[in-house]
Backbone atoms as SQL, in Angstrom:
CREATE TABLE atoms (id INTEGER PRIMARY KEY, chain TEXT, resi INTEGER, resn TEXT, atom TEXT, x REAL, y REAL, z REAL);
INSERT INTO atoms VALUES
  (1, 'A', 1, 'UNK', 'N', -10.247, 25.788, 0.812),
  (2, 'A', 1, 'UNK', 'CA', -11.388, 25.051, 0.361),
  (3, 'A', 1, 'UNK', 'C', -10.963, 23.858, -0.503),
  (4, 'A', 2, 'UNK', 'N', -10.057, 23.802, -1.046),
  (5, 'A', 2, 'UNK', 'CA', -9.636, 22.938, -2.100),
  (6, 'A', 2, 'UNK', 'C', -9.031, 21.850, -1.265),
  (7, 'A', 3, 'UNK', 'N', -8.063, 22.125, -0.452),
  (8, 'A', 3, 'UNK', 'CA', -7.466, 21.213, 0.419),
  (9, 'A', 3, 'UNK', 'C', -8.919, 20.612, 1.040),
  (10, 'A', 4, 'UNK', 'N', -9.723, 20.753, 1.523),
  (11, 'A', 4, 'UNK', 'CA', -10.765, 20.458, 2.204),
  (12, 'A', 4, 'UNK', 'C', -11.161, 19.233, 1.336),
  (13, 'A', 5, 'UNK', 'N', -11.944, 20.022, 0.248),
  (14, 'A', 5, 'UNK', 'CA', -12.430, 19.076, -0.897),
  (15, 'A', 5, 'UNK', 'C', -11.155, 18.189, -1.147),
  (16, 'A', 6, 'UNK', 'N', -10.331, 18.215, -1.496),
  (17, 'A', 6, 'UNK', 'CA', -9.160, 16.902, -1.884),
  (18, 'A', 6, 'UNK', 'C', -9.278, 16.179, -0.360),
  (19, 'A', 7, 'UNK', 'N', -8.828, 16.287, 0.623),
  (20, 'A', 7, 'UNK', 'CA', -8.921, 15.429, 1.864),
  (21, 'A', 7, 'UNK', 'C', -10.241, 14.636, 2.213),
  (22, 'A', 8, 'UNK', 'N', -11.346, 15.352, 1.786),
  (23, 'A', 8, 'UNK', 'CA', -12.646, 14.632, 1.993),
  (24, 'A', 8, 'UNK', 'C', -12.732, 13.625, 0.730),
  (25, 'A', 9, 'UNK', 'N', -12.244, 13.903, -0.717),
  (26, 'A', 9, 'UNK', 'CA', -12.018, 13.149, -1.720),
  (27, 'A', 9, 'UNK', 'C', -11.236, 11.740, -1.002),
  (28, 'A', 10, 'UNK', 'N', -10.156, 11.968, -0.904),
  (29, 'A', 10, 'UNK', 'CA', -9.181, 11.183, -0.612),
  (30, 'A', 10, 'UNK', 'C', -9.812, 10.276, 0.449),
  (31, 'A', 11, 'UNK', 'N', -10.374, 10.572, 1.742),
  (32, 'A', 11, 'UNK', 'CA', -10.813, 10.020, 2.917),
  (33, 'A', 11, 'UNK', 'C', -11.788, 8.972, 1.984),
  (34, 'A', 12, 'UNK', 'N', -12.643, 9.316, 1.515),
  (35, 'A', 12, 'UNK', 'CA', -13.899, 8.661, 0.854),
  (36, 'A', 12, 'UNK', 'C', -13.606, 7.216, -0.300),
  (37, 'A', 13, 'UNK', 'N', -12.547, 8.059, -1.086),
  (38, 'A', 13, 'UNK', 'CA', -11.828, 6.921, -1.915),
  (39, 'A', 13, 'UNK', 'C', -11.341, 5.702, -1.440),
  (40, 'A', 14, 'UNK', 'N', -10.207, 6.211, -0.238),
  (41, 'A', 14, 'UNK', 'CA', -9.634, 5.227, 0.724),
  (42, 'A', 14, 'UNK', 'C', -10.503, 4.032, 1.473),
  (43, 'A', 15, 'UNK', 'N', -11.997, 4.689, 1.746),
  (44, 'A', 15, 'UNK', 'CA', -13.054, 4.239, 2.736),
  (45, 'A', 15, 'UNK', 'C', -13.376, 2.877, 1.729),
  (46, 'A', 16, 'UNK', 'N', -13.724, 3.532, 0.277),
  (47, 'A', 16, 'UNK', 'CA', -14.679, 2.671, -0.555),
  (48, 'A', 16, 'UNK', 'C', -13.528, 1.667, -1.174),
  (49, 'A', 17, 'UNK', 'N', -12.449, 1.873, -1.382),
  (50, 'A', 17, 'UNK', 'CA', -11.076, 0.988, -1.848),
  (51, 'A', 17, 'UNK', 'C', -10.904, -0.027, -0.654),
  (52, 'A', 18, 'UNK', 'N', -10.905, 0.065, 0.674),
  (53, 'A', 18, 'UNK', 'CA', -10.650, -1.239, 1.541),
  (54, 'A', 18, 'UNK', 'C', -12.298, -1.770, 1.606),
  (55, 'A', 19, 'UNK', 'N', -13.297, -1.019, 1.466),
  (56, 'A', 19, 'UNK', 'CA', -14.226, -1.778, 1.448),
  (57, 'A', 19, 'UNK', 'C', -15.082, -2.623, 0.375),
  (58, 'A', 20, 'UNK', 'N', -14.638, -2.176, -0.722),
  (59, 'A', 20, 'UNK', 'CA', -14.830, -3.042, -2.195),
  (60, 'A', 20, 'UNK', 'C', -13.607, -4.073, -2.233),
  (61, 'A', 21, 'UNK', 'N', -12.550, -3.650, -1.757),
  (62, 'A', 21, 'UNK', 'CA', -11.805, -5.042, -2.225),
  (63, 'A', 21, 'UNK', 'C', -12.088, -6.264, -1.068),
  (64, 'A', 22, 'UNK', 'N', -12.435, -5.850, 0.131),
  (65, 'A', 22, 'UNK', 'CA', -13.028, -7.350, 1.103),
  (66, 'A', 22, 'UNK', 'C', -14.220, -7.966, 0.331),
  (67, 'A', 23, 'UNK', 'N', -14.954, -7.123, -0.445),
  (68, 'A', 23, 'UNK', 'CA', -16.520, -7.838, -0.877),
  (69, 'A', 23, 'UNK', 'C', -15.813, -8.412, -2.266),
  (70, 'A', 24, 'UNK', 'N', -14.955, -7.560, -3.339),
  (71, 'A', 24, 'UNK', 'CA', -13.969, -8.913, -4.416),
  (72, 'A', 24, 'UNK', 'C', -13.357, -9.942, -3.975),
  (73, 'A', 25, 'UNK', 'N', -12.633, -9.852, -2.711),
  (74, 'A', 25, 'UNK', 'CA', -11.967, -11.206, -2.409),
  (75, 'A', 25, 'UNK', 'C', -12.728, -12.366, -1.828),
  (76, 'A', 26, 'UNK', 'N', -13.932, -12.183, -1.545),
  (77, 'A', 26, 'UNK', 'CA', -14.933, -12.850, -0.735),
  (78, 'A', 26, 'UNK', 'C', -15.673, -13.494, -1.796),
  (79, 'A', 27, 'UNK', 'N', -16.100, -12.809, -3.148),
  (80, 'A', 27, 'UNK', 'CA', -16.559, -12.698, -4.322),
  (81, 'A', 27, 'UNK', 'C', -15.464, -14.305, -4.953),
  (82, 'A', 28, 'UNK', 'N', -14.454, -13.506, -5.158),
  (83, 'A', 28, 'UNK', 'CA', -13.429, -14.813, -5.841),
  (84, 'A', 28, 'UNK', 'C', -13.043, -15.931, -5.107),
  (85, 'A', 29, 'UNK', 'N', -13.042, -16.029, -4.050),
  (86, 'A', 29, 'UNK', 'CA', -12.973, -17.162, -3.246),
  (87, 'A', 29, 'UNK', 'C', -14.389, -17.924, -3.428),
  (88, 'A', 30, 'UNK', 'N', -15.233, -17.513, -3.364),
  (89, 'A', 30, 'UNK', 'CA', -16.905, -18.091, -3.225),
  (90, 'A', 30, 'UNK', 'C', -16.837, -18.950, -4.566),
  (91, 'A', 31, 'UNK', 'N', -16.140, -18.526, -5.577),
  (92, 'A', 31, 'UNK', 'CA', -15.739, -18.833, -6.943),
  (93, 'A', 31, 'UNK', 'C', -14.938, -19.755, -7.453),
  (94, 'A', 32, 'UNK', 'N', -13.980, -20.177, -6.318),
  (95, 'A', 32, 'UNK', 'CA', -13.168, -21.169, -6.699),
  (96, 'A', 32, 'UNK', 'C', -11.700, -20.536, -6.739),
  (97, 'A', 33, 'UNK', 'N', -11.440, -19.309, -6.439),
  (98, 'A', 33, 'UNK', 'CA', -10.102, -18.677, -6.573),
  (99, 'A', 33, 'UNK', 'C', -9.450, -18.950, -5.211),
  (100, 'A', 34, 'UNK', 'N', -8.007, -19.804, -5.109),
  (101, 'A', 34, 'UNK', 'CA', -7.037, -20.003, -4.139),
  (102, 'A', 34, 'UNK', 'C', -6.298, -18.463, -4.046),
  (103, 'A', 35, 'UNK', 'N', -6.499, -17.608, -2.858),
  (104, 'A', 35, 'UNK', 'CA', -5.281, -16.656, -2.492),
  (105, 'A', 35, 'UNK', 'C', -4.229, -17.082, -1.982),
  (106, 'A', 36, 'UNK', 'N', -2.839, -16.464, -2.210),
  (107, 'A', 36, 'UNK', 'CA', -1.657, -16.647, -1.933),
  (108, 'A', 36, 'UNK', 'C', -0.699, -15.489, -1.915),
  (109, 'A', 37, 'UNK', 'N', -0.235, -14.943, -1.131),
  (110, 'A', 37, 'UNK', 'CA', 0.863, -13.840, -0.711),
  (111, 'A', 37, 'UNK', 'C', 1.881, -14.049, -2.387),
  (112, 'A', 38, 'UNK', 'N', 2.197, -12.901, -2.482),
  (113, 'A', 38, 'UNK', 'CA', 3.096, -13.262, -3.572),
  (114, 'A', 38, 'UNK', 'C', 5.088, -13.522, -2.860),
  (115, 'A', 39, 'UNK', 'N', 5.248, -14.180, -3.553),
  (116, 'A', 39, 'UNK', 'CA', 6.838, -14.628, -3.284),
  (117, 'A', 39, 'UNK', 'C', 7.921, -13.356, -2.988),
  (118, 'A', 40, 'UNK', 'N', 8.482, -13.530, -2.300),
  (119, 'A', 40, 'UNK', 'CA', 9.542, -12.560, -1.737),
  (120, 'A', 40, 'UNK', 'C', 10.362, -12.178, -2.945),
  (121, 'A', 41, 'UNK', 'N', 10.696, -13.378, -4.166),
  (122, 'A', 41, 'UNK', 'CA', 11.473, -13.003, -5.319),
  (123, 'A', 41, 'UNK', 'C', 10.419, -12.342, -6.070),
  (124, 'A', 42, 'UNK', 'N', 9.347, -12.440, -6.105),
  (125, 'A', 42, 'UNK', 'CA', 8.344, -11.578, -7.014),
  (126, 'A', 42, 'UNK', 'C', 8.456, -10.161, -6.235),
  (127, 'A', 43, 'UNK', 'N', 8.279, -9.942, -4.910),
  (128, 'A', 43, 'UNK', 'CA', 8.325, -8.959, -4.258),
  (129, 'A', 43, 'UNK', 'C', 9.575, -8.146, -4.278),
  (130, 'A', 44, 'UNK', 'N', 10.788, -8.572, -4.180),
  (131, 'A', 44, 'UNK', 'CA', 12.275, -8.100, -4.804),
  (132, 'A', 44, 'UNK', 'C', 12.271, -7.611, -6.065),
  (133, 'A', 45, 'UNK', 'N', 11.669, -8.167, -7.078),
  (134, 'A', 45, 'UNK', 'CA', 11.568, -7.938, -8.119),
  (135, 'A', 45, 'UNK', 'C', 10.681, -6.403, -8.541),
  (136, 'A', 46, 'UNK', 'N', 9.634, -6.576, -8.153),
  (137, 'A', 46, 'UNK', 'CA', 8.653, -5.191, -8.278),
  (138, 'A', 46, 'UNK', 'C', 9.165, -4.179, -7.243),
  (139, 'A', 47, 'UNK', 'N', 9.813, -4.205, -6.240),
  (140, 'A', 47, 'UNK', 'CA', 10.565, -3.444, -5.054),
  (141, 'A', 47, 'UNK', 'C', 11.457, -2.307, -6.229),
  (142, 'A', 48, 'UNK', 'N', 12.483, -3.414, -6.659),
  (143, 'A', 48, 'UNK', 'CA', 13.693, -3.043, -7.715),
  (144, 'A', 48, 'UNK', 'C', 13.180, -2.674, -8.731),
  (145, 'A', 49, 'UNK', 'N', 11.738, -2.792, -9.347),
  (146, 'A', 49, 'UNK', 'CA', 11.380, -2.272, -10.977),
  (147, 'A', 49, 'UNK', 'C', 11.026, -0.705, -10.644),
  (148, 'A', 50, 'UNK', 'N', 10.010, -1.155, -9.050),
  (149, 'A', 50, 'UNK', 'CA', 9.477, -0.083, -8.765),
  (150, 'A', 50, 'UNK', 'C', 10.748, 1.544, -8.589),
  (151, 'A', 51, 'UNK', 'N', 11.340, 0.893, -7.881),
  (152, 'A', 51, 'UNK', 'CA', 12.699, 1.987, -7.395),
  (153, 'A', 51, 'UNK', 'C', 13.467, 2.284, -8.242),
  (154, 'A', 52, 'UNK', 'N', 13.785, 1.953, -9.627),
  (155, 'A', 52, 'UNK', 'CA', 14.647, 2.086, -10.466),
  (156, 'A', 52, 'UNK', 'C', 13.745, 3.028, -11.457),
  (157, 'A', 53, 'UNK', 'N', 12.604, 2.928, -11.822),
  (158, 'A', 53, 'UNK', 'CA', 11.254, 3.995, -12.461),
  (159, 'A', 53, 'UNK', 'C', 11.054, 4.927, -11.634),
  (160, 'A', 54, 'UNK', 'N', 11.051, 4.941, -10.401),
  (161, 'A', 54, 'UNK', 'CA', 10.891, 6.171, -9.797),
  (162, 'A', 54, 'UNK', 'C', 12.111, 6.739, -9.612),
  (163, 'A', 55, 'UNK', 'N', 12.738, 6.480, -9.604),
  (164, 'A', 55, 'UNK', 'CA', 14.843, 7.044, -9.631),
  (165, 'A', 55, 'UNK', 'C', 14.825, 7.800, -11.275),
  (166, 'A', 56, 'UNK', 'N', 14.279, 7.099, -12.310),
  (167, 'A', 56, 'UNK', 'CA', 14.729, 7.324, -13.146),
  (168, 'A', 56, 'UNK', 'C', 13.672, 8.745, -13.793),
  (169, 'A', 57, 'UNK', 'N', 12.561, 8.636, -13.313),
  (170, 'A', 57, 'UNK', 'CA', 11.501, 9.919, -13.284),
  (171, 'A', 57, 'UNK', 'C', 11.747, 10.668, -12.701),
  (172, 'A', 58, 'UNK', 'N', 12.200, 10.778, -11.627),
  (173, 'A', 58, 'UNK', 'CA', 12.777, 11.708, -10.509),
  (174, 'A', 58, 'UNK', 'C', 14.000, 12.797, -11.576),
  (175, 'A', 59, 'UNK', 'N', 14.627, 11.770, -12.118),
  (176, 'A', 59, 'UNK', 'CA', 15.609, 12.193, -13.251),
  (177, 'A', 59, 'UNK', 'C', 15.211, 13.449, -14.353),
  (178, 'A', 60, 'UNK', 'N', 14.431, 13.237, -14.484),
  (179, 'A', 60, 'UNK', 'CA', 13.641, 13.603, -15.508),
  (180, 'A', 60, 'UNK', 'C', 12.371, 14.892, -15.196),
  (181, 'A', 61, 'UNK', 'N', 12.178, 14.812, -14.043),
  (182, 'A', 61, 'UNK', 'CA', 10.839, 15.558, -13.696),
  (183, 'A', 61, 'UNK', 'C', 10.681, 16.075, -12.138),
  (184, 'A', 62, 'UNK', 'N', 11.726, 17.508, -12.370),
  (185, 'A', 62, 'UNK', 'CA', 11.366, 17.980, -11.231),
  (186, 'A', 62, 'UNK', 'C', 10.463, 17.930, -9.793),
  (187, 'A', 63, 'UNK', 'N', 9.170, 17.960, -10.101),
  (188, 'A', 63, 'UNK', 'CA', 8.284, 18.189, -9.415),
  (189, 'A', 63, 'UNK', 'C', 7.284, 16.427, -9.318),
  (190, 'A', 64, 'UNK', 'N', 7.848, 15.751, -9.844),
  (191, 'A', 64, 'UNK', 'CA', 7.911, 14.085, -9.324),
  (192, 'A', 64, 'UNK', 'C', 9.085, 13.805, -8.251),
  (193, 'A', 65, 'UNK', 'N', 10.090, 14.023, -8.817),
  (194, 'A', 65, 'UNK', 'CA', 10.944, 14.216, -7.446),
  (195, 'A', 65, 'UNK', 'C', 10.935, 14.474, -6.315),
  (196, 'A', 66, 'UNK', 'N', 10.138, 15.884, -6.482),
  (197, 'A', 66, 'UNK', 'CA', 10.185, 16.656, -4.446),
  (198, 'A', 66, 'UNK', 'C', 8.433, 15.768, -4.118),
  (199, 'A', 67, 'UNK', 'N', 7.801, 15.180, -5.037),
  (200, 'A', 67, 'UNK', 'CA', 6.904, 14.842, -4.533),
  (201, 'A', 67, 'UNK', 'C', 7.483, 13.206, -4.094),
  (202, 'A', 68, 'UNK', 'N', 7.836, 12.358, -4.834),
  (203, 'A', 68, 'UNK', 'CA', 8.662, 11.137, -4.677),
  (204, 'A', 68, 'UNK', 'C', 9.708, 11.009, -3.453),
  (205, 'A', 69, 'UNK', 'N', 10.372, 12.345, -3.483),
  (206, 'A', 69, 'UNK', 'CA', 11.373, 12.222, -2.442),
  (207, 'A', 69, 'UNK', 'C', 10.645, 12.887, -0.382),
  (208, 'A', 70, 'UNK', 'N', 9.176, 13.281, -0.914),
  (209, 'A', 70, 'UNK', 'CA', 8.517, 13.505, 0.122),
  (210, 'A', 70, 'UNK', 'C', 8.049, 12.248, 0.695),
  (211, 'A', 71, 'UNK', 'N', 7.342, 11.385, -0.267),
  (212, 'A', 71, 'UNK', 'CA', 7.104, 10.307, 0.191),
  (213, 'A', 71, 'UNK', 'C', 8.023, 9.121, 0.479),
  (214, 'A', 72, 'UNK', 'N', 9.224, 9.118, 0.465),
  (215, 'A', 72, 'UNK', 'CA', 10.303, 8.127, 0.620),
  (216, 'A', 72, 'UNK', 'C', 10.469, 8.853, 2.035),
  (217, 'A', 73, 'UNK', 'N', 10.470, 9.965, 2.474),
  (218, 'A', 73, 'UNK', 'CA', 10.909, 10.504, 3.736),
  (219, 'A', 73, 'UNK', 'C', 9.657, 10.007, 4.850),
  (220, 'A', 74, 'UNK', 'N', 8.492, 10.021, 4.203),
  (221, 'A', 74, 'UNK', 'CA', 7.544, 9.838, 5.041),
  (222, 'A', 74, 'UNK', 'C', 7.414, 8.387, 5.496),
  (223, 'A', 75, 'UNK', 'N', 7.571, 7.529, 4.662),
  (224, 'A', 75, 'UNK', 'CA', 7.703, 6.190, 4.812),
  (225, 'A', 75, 'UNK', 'C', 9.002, 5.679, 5.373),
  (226, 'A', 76, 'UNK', 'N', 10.150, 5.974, 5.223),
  (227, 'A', 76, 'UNK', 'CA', 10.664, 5.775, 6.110),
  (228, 'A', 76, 'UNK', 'C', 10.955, 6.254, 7.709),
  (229, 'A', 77, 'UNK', 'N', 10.126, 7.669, 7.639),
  (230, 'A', 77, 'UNK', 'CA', 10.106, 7.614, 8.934),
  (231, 'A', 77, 'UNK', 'C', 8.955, 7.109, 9.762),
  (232, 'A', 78, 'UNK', 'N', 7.800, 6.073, 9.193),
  (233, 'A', 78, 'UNK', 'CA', 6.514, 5.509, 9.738),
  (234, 'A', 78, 'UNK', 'C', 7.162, 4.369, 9.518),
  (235, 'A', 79, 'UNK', 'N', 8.105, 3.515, 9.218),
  (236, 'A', 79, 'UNK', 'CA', 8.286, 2.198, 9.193),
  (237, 'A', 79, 'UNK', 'C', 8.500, 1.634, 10.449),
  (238, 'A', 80, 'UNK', 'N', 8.835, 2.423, 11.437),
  (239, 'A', 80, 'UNK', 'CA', 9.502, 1.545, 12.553),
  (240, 'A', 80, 'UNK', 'C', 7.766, 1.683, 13.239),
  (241, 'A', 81, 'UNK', 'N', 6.887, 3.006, 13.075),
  (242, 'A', 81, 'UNK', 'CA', 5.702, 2.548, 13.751),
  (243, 'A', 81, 'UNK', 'C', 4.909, 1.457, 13.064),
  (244, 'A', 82, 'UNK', 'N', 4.562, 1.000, 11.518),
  (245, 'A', 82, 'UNK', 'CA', 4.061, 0.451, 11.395),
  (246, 'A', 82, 'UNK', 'C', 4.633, -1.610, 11.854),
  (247, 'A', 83, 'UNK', 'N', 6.256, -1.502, 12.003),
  (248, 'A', 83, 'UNK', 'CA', 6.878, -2.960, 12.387),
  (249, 'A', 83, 'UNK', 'C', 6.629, -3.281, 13.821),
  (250, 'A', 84, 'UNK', 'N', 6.500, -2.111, 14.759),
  (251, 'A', 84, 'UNK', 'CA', 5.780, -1.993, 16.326),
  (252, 'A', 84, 'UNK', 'C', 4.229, -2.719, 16.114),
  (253, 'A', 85, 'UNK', 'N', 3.429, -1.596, 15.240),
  (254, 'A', 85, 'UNK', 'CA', 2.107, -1.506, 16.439),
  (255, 'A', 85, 'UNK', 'C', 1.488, -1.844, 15.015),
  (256, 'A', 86, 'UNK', 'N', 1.471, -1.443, 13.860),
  (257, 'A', 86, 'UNK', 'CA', 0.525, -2.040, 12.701),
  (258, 'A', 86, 'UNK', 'C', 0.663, -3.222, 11.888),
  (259, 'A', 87, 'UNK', 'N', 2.101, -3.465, 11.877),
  (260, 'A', 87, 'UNK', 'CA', 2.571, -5.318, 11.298),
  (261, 'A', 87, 'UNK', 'C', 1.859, -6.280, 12.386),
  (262, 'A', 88, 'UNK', 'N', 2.174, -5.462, 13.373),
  (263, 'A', 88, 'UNK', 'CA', 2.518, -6.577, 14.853),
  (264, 'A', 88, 'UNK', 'C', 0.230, -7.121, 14.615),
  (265, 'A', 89, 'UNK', 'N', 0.196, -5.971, 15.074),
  (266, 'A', 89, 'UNK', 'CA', -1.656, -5.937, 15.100),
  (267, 'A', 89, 'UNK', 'C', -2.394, -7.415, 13.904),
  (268, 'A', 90, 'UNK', 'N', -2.123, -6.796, 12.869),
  (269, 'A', 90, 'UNK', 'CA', -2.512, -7.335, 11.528),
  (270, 'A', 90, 'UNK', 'C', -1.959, -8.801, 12.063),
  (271, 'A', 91, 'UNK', 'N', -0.748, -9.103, 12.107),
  (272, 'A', 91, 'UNK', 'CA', -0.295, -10.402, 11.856),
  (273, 'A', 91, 'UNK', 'C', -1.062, -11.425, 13.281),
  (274, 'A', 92, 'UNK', 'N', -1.353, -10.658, 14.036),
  (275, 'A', 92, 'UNK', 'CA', -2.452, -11.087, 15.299),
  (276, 'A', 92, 'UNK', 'C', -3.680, -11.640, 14.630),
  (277, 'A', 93, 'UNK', 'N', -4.213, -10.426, 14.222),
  (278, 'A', 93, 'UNK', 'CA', -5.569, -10.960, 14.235),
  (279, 'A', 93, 'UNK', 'C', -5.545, -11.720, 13.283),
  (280, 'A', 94, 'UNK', 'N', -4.226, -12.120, 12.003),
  (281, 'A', 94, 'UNK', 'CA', -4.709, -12.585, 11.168),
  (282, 'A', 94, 'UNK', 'C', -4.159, -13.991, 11.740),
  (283, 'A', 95, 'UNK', 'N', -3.650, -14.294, 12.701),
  (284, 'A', 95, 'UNK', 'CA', -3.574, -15.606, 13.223),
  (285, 'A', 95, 'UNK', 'C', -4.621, -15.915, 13.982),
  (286, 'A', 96, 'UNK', 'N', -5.333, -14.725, 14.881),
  (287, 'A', 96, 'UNK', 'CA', -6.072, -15.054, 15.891),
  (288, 'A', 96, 'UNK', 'C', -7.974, -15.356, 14.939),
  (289, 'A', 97, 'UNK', 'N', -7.930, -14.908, 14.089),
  (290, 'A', 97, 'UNK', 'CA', -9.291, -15.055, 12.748),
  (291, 'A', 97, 'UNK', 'C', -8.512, -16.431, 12.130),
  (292, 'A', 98, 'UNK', 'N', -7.793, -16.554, 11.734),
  (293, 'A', 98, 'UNK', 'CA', -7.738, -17.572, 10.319),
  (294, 'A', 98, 'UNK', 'C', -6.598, -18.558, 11.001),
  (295, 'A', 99, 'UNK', 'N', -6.305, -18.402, 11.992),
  (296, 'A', 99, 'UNK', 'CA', -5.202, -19.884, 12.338),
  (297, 'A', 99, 'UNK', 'C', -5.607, -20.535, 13.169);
């Protein structure tokens, strides 16, 4: 029952999180706000802050670890589907909508 309730939690959160942030970005643009991808050195940067805090918690806290080191397994083994069929998709439509 609990798993139930957390997965229906989770599903619902996820639903209302991609759908509130299209109606903020639509919101701040209408406003005068320029969007822009952030820089690959900004992105290196939070990559490396990010991985060096979670290395270093992992250190420290058992049960961050097997949960941390679950999700490093999971993501790297969905990377090659998302560089196929979910990069590939996205970077379509976002040429075939906005270019």
């Amino acid at each position: 029952m609990i798993t139930s309730a957390c997965a229906t939690v989770a599903g619902d959160l996820t639903a209302k999180y991609d759908a509130r942030n299209a109606q903020a970005i639509k919101r701040l643009v209408a406003n005068g706000a320029q969007l822009r991808p952030f820089s690959n050195d900004i992105m290196d940067a939070a990559y490396k802050a990010t991985t060096e805090l979670f290395t270093e918690l992992s250190g420290k806290n058992e049960r961050f670890k097997k949960l941390y080191e679950s999700m490093i397994a999971f993501r790297n083994e969905q990377i090659q589907w998302d560089q196929v069929c979910e990069a590939n998709y996205d970077g379509y439509l976002i040429r075939r909508l906005h270019g």
